[in-house]
Structure formats: C-alpha cells, structure tokens
Backbone as XML, in Angstrom:
<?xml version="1.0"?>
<chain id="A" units="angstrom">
  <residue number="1" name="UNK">
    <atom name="N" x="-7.320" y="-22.047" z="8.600"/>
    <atom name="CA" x="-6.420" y="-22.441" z="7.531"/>
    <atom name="C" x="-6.630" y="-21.568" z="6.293"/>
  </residue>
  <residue number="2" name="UNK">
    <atom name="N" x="-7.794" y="-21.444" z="5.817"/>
    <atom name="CA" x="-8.247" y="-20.289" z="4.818"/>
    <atom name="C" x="-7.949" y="-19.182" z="4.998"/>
  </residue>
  <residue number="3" name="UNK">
    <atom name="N" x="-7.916" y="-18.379" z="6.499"/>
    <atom name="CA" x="-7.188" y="-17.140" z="6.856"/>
    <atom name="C" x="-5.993" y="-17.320" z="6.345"/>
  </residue>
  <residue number="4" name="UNK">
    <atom name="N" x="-5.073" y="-18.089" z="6.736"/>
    <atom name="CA" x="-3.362" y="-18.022" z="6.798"/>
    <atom name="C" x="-3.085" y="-18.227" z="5.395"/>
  </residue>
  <residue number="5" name="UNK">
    <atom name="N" x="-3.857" y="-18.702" z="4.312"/>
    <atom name="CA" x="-3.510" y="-18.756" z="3.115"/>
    <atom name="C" x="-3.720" y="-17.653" z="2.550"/>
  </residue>
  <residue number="6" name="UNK">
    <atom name="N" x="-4.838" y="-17.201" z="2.726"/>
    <atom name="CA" x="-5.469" y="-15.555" z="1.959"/>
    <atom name="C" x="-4.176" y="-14.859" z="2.626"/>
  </residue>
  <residue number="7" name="UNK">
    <atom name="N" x="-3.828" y="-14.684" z="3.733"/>
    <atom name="CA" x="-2.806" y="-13.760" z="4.642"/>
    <atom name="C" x="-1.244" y="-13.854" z="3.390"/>
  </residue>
  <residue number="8" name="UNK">
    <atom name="N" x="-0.670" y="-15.221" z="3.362"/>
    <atom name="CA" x="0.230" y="-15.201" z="2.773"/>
    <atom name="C" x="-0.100" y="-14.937" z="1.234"/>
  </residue>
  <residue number="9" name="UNK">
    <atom name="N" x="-1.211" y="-15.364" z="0.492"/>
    <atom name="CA" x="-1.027" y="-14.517" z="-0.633"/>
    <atom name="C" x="-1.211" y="-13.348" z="-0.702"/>
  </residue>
  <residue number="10" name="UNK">
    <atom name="N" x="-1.766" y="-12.686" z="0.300"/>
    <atom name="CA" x="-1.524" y="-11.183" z="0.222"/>
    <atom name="C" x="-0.049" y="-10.743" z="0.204"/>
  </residue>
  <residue number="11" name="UNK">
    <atom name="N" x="0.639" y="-11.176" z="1.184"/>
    <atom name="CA" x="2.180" y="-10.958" z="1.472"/>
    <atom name="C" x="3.119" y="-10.990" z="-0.226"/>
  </residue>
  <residue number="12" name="UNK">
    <atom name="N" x="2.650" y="-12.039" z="-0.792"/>
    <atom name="CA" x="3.012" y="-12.191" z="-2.051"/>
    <atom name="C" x="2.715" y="-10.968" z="-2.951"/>
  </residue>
  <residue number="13" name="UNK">
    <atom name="N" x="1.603" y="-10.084" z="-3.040"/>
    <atom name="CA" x="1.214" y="-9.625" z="-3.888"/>
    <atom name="C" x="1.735" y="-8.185" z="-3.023"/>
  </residue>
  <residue number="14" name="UNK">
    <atom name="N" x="2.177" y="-8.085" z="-1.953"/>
    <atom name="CA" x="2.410" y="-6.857" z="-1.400"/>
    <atom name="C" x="3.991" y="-7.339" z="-1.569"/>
  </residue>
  <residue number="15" name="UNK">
    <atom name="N" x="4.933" y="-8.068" z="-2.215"/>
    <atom name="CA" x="6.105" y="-8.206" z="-3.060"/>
    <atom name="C" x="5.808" y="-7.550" z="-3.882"/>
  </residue>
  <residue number="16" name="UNK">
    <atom name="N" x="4.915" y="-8.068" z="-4.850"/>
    <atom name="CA" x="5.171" y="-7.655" z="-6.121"/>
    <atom name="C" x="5.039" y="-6.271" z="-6.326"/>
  </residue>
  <residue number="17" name="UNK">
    <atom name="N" x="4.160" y="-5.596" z="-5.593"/>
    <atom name="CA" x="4.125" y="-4.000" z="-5.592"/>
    <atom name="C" x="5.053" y="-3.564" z="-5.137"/>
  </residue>
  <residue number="18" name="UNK">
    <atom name="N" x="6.177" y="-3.592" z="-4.026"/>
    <atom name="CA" x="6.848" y="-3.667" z="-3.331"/>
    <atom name="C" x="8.273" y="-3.659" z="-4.707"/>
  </residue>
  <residue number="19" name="UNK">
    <atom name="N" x="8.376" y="-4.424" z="-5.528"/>
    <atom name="CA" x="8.939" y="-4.333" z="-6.377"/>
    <atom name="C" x="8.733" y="-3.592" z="-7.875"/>
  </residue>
  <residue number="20" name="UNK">
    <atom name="N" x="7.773" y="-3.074" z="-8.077"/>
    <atom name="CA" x="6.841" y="-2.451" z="-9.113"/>
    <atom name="C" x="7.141" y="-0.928" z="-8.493"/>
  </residue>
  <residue number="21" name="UNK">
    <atom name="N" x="7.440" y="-0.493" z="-7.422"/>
    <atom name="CA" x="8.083" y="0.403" z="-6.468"/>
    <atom name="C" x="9.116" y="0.984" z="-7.113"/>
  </residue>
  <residue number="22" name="UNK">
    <atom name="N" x="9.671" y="0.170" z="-7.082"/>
    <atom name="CA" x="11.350" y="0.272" z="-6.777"/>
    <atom name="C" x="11.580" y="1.434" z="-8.008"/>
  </residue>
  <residue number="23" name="UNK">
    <atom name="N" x="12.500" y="2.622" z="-7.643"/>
    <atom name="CA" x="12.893" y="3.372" z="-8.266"/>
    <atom name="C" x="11.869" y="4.719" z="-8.433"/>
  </residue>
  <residue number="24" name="UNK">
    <atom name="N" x="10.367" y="3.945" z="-8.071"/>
    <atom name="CA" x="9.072" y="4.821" z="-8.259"/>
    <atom name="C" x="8.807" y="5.983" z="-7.404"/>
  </residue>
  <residue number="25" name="UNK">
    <atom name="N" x="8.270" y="7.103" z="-7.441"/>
    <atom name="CA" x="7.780" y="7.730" z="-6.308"/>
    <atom name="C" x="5.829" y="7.073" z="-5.864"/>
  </residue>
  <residue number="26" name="UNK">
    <atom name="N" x="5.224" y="6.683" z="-7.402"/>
    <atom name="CA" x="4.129" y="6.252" z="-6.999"/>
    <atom name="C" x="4.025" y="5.176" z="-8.100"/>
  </residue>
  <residue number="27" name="UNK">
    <atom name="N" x="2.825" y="4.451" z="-8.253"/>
    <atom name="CA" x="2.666" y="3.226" z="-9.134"/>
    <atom name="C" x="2.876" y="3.434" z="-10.466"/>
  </residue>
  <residue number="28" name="UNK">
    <atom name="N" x="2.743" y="4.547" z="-11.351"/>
    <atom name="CA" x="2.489" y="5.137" z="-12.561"/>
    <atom name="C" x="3.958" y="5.800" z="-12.684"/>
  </residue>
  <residue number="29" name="UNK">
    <atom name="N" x="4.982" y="6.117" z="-11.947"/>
    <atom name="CA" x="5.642" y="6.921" z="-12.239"/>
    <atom name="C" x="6.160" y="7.951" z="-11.006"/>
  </residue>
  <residue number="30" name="UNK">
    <atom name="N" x="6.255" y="9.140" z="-11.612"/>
    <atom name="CA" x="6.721" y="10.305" z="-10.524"/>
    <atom name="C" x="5.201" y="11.353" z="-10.153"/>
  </residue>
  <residue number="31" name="UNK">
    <atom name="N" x="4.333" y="10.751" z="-10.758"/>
    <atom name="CA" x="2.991" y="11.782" z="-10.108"/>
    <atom name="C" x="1.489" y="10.890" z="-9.438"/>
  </residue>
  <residue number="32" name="UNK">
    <atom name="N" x="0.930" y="11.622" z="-8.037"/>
    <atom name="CA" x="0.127" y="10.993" z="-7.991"/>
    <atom name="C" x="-0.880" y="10.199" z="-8.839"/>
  </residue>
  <residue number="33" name="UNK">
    <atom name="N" x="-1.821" y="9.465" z="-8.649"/>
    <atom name="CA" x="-2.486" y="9.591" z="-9.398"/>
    <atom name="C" x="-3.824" y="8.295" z="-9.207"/>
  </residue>
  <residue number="34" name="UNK">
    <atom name="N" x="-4.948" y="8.385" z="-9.457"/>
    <atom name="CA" x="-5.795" y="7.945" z="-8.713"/>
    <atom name="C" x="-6.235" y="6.182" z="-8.700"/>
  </residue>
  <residue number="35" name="UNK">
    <atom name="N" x="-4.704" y="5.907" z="-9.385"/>
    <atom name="CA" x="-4.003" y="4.456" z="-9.599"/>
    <atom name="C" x="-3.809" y="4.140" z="-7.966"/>
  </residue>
  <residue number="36" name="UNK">
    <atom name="N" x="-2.938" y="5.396" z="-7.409"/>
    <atom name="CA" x="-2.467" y="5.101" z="-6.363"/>
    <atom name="C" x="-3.273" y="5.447" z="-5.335"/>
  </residue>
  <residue number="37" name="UNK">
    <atom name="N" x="-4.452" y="6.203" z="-5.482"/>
    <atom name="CA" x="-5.326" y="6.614" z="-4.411"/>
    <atom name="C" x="-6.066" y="5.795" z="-3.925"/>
  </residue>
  <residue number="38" name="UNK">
    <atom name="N" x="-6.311" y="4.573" z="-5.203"/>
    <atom name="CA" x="-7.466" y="3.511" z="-4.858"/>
    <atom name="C" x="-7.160" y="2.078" z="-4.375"/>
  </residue>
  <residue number="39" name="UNK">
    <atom name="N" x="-5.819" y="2.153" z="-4.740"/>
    <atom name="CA" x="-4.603" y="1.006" z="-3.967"/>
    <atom name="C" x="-4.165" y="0.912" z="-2.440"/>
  </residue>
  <residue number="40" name="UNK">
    <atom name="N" x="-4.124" y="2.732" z="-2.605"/>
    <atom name="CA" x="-3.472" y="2.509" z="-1.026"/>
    <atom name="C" x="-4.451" y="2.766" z="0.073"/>
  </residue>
  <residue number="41" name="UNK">
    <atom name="N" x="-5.450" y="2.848" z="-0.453"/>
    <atom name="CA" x="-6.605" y="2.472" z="0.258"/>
    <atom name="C" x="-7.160" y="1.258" z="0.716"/>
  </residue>
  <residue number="42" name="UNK">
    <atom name="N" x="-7.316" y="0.610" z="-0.557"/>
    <atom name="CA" x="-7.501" y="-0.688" z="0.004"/>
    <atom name="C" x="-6.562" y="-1.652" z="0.893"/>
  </residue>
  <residue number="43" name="UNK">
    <atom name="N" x="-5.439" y="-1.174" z="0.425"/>
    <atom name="CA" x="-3.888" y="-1.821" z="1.259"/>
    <atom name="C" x="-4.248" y="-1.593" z="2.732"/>
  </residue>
  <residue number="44" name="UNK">
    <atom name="N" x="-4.516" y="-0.176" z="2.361"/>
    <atom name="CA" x="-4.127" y="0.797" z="3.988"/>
    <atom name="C" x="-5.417" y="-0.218" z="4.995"/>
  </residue>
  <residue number="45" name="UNK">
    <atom name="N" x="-6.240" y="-0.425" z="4.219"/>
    <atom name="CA" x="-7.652" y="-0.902" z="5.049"/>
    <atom name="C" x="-7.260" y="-2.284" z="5.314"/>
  </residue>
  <residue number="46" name="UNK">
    <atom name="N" x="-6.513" y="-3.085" z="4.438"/>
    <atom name="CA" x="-6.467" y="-4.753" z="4.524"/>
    <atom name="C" x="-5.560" y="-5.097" z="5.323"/>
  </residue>
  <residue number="47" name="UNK">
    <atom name="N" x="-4.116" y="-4.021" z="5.455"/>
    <atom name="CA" x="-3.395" y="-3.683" z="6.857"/>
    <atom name="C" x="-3.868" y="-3.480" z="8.049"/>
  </residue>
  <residue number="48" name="UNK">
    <atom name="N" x="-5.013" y="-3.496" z="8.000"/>
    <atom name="CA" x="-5.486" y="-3.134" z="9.354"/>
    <atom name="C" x="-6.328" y="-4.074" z="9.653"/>
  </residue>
  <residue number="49" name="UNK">
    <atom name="N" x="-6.438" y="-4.899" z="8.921"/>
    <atom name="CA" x="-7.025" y="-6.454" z="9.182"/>
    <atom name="C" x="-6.273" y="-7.896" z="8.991"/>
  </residue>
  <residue number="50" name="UNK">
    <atom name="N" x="-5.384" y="-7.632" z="8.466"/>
    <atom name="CA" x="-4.329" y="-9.163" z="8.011"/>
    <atom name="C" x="-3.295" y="-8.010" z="8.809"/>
  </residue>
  <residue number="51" name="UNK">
    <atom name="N" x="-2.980" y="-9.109" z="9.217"/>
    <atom name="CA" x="-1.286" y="-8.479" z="10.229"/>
    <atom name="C" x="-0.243" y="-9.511" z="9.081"/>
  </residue>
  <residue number="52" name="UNK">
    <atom name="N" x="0.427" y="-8.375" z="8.445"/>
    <atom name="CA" x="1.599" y="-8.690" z="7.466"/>
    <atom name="C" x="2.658" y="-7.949" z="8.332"/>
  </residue>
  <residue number="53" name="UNK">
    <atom name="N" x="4.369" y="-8.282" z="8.563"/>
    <atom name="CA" x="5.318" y="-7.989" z="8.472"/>
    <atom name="C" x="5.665" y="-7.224" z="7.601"/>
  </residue>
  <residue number="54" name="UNK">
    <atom name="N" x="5.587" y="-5.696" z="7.076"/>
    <atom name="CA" x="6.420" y="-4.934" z="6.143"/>
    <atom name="C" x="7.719" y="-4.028" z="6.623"/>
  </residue>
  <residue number="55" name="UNK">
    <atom name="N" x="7.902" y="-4.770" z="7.644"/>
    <atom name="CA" x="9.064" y="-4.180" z="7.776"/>
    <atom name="C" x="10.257" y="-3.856" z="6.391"/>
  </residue>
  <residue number="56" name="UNK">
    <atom name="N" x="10.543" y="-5.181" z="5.794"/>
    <atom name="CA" x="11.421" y="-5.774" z="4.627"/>
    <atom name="C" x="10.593" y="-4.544" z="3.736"/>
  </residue>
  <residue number="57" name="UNK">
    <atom name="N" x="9.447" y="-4.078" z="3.929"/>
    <atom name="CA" x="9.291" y="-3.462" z="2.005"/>
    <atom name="C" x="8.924" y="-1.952" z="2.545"/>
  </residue>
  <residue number="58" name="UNK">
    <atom name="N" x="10.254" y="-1.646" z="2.119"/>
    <atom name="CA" x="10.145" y="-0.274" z="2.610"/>
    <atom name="C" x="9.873" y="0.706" z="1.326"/>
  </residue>
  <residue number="59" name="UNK">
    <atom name="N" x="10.045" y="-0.218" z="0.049"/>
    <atom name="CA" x="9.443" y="0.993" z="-1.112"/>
    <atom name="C" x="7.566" y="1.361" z="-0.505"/>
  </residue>
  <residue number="60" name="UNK">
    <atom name="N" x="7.216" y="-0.200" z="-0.460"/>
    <atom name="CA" x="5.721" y="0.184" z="-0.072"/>
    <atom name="C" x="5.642" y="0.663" z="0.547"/>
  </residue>
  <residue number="61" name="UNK">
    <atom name="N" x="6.501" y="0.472" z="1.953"/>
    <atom name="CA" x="5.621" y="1.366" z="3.089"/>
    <atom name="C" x="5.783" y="2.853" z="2.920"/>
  </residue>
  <residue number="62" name="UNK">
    <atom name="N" x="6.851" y="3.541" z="2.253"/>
    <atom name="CA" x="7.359" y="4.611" z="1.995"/>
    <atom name="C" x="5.831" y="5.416" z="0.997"/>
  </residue>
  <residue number="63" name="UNK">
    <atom name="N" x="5.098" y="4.472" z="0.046"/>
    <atom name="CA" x="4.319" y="4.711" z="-1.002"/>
    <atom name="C" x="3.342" y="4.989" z="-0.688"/>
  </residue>
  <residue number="64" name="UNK">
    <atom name="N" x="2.820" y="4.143" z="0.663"/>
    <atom name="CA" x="1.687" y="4.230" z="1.585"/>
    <atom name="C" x="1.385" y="5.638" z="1.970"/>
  </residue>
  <residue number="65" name="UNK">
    <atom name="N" x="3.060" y="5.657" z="3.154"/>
    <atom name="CA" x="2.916" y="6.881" z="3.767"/>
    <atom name="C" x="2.943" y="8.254" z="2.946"/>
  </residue>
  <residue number="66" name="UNK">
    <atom name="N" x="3.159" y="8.276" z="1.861"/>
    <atom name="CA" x="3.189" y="9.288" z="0.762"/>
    <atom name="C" x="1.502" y="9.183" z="0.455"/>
  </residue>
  <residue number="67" name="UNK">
    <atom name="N" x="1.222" y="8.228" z="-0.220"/>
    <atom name="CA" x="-0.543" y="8.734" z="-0.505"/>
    <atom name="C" x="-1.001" y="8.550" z="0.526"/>
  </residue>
  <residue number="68" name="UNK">
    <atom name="N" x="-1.029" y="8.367" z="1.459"/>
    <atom name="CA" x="-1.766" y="8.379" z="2.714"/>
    <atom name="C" x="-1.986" y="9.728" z="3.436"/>
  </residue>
  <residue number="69" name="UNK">
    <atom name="N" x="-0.906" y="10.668" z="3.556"/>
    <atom name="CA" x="-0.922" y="11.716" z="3.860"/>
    <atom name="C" x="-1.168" y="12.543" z="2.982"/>
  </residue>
  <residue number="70" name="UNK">
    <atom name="N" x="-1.291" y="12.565" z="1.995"/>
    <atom name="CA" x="-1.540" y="13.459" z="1.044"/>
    <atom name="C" x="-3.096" y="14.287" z="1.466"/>
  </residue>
  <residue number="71" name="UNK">
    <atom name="N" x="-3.160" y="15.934" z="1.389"/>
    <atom name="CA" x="-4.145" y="16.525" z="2.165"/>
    <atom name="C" x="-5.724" y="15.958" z="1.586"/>
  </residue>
  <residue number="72" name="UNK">
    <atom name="N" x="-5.979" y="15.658" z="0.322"/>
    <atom name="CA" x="-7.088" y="15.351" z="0.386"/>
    <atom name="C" x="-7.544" y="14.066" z="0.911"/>
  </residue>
  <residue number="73" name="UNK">
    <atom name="N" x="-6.675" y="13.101" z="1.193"/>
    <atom name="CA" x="-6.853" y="11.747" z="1.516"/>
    <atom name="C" x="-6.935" y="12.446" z="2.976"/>
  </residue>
  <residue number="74" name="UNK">
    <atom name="N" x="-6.196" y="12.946" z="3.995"/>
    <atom name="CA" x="-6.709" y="12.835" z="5.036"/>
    <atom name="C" x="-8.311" y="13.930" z="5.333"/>
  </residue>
  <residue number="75" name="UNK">
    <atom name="N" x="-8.318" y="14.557" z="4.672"/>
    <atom name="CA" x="-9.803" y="15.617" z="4.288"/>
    <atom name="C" x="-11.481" y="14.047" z="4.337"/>
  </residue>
  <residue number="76" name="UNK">
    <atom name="N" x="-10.326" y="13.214" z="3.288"/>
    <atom name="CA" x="-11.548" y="12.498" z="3.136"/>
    <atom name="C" x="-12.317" y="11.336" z="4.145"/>
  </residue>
  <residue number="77" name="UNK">
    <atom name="N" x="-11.000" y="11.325" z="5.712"/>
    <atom name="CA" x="-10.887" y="10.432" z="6.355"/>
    <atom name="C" x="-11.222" y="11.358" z="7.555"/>
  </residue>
  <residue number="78" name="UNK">
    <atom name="N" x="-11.371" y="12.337" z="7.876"/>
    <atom name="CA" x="-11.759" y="13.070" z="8.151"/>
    <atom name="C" x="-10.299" y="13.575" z="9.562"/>
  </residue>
  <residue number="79" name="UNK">
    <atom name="N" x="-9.395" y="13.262" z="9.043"/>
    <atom name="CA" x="-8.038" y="13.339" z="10.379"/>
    <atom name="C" x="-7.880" y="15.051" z="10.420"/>
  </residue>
</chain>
C-alpha cells in the first residue's frame, strides 16, 4: 500500500514537470544545464524502479531523451 502511494505521487510530480516543460527545450530554458543533469538522473533511475505510464507526457519524455543522450552523460554511464 505504501508502494502504490509513493508510485502515484511520483506520477503527480512527473505532471508537474511534464508541465514546467511545456514550450521548454530543458528545465531552465533553451540551454542545458546541470538543473537538468541532476533531475534526469534521478528520474531516469526512479523509472527504472516505479513503473509509471509516460506515455501521456511527452514534453518529459522528449527532456529525458535529450539529457540522457547528451555525450557526456553517456561517457559517464559508461554506454
């Protein structure tokens, strides 16, 4: 029961970024920046442990896959 609650307030708070998005290329604006390096990290990691539906938030997932690939992030992950 404590899982499925932590799960859905995550979902909530991956709205609100999701909307904090909108219009954005990254969290700050139009340039990386290590706002977004330390976010989509932790996202990228908590995605891979809470199974959320993001289909619907495609600013995020779009934001993800932008700092995610970015060459030093995969340098540091070692891909």
């Amino acid at each position: 029961m404590q899982a499925e609650s932590a799960g859905k307030e995550f979902e909530a708070q991956l709205k609100i970024l999701e909307q904090r998005l909108q219009g954005r290329e990254y969290l700050l604006g139009d340039r990386f920046t290590l706002v977004d390096a330390a976010n989509a990290a932790a996202i990228a990691w908590a995605l891979s442990f809470i199974k959320v539906d993001t289909s619907g938030l495609s600013n995020l997932t779009a934001w993800l896959d932008r700092s995610t690939r970015r060459p030093a992030n995969q340098a540091a992950h070692g891909a």
